[in-house]
ROTIPA-939421 format. One record per residue (C-alpha): residue in one letter; z, y, x; residue number from 1. Coordinates in steps of 0.001 Angstrom, whole numbers. Example, Ala and Ser with C-alpha at 12.3 -4.5 7.8 and 13.67 -1.06 7.14 Angstrom:
% residues 2
  type       zz       yy       xx  seq
     A     7800    -4500    12300    1
     S     7140    -1060    13670    2
***
This chain:
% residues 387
  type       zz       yy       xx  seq
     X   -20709   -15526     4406    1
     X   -18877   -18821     2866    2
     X   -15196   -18200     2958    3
     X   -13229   -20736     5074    4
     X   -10639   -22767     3403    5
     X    -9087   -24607     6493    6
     X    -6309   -22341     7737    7
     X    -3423   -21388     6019    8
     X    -1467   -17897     6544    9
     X      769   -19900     8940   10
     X    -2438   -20646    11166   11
     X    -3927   -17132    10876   12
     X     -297   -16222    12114   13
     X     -719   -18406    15357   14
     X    -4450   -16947    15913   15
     X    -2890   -13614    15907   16
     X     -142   -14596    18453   17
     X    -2794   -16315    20711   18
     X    -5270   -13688    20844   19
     X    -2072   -11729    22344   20
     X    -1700   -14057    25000   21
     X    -5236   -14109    26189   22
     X    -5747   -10436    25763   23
     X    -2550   -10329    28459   24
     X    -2307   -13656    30287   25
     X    -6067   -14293    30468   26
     X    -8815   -11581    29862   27
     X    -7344    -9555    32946   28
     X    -7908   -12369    35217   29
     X   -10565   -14596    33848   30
     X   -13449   -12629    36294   31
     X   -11948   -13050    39361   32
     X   -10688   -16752    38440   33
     X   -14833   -17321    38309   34
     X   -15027   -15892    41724   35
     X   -12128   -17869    43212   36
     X   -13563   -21482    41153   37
     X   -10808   -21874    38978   38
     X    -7655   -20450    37276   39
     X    -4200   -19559    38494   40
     X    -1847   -22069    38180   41
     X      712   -19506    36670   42
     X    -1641   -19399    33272   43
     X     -434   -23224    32593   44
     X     3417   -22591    32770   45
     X     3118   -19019    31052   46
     X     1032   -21474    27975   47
     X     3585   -24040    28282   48
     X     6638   -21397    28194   49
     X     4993   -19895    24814   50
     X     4176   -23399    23293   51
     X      543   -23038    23676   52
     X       16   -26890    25376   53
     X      273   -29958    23726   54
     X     1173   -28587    20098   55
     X      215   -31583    17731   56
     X     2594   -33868    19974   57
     X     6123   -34760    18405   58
     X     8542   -32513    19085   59
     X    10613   -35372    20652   60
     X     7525   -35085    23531   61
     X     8041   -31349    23520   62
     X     5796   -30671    21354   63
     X     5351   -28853    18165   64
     X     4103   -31709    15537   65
     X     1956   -29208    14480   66
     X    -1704   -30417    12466   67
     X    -5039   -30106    14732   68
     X    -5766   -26777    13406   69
     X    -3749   -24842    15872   70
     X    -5683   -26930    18603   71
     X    -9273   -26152    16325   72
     X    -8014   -22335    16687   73
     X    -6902   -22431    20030   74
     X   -10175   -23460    20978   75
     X   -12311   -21256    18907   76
     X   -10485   -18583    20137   77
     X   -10880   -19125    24131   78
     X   -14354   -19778    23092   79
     X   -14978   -16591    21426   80
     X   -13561   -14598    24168   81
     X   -15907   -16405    26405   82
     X   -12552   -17868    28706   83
     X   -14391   -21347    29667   84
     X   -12093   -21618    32614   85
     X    -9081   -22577    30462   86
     X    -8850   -26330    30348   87
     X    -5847   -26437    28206   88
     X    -8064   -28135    24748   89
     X    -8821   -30935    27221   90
     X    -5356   -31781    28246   91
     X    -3356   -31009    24906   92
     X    -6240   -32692    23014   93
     X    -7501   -35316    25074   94
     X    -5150   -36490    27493   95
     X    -1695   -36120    25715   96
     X    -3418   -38001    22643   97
     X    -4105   -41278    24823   98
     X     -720   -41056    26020   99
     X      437   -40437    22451  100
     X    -1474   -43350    21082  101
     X    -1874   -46125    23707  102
     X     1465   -45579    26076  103
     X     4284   -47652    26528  104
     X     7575   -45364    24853  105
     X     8868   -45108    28646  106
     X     5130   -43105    29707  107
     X     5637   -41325    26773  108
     X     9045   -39805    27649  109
     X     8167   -39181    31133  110
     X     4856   -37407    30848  111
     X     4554   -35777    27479  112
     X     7198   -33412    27589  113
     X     5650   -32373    31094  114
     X     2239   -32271    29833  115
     X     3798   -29818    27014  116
     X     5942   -27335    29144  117
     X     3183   -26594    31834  118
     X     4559   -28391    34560  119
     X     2296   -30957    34898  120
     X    -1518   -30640    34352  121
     X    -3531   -33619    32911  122
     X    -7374   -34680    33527  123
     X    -9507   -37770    32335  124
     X   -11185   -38952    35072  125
     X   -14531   -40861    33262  126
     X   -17456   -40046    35089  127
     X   -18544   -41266    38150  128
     X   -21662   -40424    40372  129
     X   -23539   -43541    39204  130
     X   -22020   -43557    35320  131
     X   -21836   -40647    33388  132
     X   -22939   -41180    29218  133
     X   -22593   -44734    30224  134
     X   -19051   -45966    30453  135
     X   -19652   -49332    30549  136
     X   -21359   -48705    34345  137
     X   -17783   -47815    35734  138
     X   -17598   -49422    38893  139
     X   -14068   -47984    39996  140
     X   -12054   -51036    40474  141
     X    -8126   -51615    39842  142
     X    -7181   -55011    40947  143
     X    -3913   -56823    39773  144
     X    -1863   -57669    43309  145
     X      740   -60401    43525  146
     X     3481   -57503    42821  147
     X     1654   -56715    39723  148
     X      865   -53548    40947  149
     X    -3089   -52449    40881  150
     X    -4916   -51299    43737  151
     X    -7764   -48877    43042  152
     X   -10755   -48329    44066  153
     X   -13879   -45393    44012  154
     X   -14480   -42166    43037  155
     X   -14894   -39956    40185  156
     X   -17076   -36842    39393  157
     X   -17493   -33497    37102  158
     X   -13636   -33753    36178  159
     X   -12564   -30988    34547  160
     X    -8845   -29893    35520  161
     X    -9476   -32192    38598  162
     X    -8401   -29553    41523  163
     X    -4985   -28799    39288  164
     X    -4427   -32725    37837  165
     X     -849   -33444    38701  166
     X    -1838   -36559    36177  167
     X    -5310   -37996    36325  168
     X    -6315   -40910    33124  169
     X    -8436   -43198    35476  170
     X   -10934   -45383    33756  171
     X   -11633   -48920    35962  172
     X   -12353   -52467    36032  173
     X    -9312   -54352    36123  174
     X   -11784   -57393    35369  175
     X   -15174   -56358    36810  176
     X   -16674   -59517    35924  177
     X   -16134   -58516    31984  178
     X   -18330   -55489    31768  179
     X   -16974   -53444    29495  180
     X   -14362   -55800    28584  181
     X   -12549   -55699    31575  182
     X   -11586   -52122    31819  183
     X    -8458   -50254    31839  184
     X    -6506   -46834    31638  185
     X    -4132   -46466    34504  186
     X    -2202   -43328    34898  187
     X    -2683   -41936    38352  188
     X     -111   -39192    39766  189
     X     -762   -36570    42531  190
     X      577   -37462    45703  191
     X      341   -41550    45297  192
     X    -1199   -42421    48529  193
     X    -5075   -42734    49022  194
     X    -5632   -40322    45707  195
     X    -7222   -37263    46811  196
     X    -8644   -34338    45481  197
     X   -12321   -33547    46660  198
     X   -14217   -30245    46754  199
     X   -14048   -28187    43912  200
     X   -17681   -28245    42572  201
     X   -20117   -25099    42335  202
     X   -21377   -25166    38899  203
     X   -23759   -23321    36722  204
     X   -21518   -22198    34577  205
     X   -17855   -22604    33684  206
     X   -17600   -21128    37052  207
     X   -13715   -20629    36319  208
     X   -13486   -24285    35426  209
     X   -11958   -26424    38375  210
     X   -14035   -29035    38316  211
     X   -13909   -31421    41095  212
     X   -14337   -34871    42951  213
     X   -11951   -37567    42703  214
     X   -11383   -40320    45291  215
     X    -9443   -43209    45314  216
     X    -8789   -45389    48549  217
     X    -6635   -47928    48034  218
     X    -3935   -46281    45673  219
     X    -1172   -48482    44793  220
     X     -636   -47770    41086  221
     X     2336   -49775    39835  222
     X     2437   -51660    36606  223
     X     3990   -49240    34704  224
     X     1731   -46812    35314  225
     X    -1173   -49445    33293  226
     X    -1773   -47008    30378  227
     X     -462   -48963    27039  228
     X     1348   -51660    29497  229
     X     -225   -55117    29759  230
     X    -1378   -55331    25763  231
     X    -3664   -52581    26848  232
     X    -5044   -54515    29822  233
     X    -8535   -54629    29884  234
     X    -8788   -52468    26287  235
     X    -9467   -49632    27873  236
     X   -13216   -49727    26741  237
     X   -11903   -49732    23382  238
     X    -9493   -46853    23851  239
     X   -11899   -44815    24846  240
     X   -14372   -45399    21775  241
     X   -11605   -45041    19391  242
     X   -10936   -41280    20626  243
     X   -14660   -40398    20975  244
     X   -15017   -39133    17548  245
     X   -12125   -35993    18084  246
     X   -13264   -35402    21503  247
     X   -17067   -35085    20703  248
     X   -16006   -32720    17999  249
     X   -14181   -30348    19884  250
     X   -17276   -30005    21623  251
     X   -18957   -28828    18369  252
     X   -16202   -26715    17562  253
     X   -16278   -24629    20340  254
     X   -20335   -24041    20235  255
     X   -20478   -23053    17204  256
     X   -17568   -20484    17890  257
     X   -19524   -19360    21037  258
     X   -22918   -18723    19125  259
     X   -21115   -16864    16604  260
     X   -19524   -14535    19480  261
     X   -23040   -14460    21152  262
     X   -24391   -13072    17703  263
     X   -21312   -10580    17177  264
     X   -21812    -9263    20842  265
     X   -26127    -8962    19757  266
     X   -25134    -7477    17016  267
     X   -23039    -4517    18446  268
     X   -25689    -4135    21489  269
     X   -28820    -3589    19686  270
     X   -27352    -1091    17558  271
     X   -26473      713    20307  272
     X   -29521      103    22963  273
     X   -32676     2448    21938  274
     X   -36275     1497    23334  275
     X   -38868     4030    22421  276
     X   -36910     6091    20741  277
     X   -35224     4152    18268  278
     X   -31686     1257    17961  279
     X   -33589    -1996    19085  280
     X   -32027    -3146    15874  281
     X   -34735    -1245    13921  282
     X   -37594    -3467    14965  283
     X   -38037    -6057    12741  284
     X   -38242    -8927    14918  285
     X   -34359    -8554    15981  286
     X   -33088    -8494    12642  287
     X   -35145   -11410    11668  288
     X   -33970   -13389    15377  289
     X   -30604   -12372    14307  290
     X   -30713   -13456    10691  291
     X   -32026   -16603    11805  292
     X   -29237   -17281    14238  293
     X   -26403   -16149    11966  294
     X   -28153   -18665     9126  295
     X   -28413   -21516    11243  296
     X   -24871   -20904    12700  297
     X   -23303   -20550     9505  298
     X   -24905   -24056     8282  299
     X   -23187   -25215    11760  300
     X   -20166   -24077    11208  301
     X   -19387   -25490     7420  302
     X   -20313   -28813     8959  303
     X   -18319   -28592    11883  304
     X   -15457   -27569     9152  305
     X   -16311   -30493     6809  306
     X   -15608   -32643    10331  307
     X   -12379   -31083    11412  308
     X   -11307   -32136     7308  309
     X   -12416   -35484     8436  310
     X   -10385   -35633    11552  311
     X    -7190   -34737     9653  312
     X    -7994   -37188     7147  313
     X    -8725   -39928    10032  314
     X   -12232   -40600     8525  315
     X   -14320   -38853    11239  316
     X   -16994   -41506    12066  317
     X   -18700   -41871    15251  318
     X   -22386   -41257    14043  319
     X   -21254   -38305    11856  320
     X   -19403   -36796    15224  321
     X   -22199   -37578    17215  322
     X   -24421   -35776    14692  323
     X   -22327   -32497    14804  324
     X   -22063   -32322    19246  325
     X   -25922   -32928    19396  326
     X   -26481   -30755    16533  327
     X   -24200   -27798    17649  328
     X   -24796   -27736    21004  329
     X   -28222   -27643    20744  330
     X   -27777   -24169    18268  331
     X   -25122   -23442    20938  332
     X   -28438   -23251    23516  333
     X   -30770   -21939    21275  334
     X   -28632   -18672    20200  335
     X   -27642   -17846    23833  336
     X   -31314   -17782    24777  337
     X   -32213   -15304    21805  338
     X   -29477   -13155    22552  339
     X   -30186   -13250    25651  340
     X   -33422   -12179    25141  341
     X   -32666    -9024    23144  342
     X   -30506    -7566    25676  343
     X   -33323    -7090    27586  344
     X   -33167    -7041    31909  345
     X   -29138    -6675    30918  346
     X   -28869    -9924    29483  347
     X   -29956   -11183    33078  348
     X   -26485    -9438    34756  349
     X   -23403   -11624    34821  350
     X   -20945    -8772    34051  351
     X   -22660    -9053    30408  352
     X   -20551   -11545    28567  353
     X   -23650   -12734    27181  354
     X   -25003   -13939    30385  355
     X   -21989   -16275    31072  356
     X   -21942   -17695    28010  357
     X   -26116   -18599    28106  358
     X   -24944   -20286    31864  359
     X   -21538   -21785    30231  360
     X   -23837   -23391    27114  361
     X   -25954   -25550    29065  362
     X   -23101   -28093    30098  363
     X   -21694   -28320    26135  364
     X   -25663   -31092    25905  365
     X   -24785   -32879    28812  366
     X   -20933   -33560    28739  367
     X   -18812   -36033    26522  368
     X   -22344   -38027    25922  369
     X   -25875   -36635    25980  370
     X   -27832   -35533    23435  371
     X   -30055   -37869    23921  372
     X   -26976   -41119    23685  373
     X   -25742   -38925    20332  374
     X   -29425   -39352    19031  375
     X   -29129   -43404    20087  376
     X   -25283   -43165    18417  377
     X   -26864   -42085    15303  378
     X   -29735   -44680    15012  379
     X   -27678   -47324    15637  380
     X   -25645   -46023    12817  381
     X   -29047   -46132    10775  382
     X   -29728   -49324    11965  383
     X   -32362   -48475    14384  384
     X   -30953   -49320    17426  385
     X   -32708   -51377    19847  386
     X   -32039   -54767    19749  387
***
């Protein structure tokens, strides 16, 4: 196998220290969180009290100002162990970046070092149940009011940390008549009046995952709570394209981790499983399915490395990210359904880990843009796209 070269002994350290906190925090738990619909609330403050949230935000913020590898590890890690309910790569990596790079200096004081210790949990509330890949069909509304306060307006859907969110990024028109021009980032807190929380939703997979509806009746946000303040007014579009690139490859980063655990679980299995008689590795057809997986997810995975350089470097293109989700998640899919396969009727019982991560996979072609809008990313890229 090609030898990584992205970590240092420093980051092999933290990977160490992690895998100590899941073994004990989360691994114990993670089965009946998947029964319940979603994770204790005590696995946030115990991740914010070891420094596991929000590490690559200035320490000022509370964070660490550590690089994006300990988030990259982090999430290949919770991957590997199959922990899908754990939403912290979403809030340290998505939300606590916006705030990082669009808020005003007073949002940044108030919510970062919150975000970091556990105390508060964040969500990015995108999708709605007429717009998902397609941001630019938001219809959420958040009109400016004499005050200059905004009052919004509809409902959201799939949001992942949404039952938990103490701090919900709402995407809306502050200008509907602008399209795509018109929208904005406002920073929506639990408890604000007509913001509530809707059923947690019954999913496929990520069955640990609290995701959930949204609503929004008439909230009063103030103007200080406009992501950015009001140079970001109606930039929100923008925002969100700019960030894109990190976010779809976090997607990538954690498939190809998962196939590799799918093939490491295969791996063990088959030597152990006989069928007439003899290992079920012997037969030639599961070391070939096997060779073919660990190929293809080796090619994946010094890609997906070539990316993350690219992300430190801030070079990461939108095509090239776009190329690596599709790409990924589709092996993702692929290697779950041949592992599946050679476990047999066991691969078909949910207390096999291989059975939630085949369910968990399907999501990772759907989520943060289709496959099918990476595909239309790319061409456009090529100069293909339609005119």
């Amino acid at each position: 196998m090609i030898e990584r070269t992205l970590f240092t002994p420093d980051h092999e350290a933290f990977r160490d220290a992690f895998r100590r906190f899941m073994d004990k925090e989360i691994a114990p738990h993670h089965a009946d969180w998947e029964d319940q619909g979603y994770v204790d609330r005590e696995v946030w403050r115990k991740a914010g009290q070891n420094g596991f949230l929000c590490m690559t935000m200035p320490e000022e913020y509370g964070g660490a100002g550590a690089d994006k590898l300990y988030s990259v590890i982090q999430m290949e890690e919770l991957a590997r162990g199959g922990f899908t309910g754990i939403g912290y790569g979403l809030h340290s990596e998505i939300v606590a970046p916006y705030l990082l790079h669009y808020g005003t200096d007073e949002q940044k004081k108030k919510y970062l070092p919150l975000l970091a210790s556990g105390e508060m949990v964040g969500a990015i509330a995108m999708s709605e149940p007429a717009a998902g890949s397609d941001l630019q069909g938001v219809k959420s509304t958040a009109i400016k009011q004499a005050d200059g306060s905004y009052l919004l307006n509809g409902s959201k859907t799939f949001i992942t940390n949404g039952w938990h969110a103490d701090l919900v990024i709402v995407v809306a028109k502050t200008n509907p008549a602008a399209g795509a021009k018109g929208t904005s980032l406002l920073l929506v807190e639990r408890g604000m009046k007509g913001f509530e929380t809707g059923k947690r939703l019954k999913k496929l997979g990520l069955k640990a995952q609290d995701t959930s509806e949204l609503f929004f009746d008439n909230v009063s946000v103030p103007a200080a709570n406009l992501l950015g303040g009001p140079p970001q007014e109606n930039r929100g579009f923008i925002c969100l394209m700019e960030q894109l690139p990190w976010e779809r490859l976090q997607i990538s980063i954690t498939a190809v981790a998962a196939a590799q655990a799918a093939i490491d679980w295969t791996v063990a299995y088959v030597k152990e499983r006989k069928v007439f008689g003899q290992a079920v590795a012997a037969y030639q057809n599961t070391r070939y399915t096997l060779a073919e997986a660990q190929t293809e997810v080796q090619v994946a995975r010094v890609f997906v490395d070539k990316c993350t350089e690219l992300v430190l470097d801030n070079k990461l293109d939108t095509a090239t990210a776009s190329m690596a989700k599709y790409w990924t998640t589709d092996l993702q899919c692929k290697v779950m359904d041949e592992c599946l396969q050679l476990h047999g009727g066991y691969g078909f019982m949910w207390e096999y880990p291989i059975t939630r991560a085949y369910a968990d996979a399907r999501v990772q072609r759907i989520y943060g843009g289709t496959n099918e809008i990476m595909k239309e990313v790319i061409t456009r890229a090529m100069g293909l796209g339609a005119k």
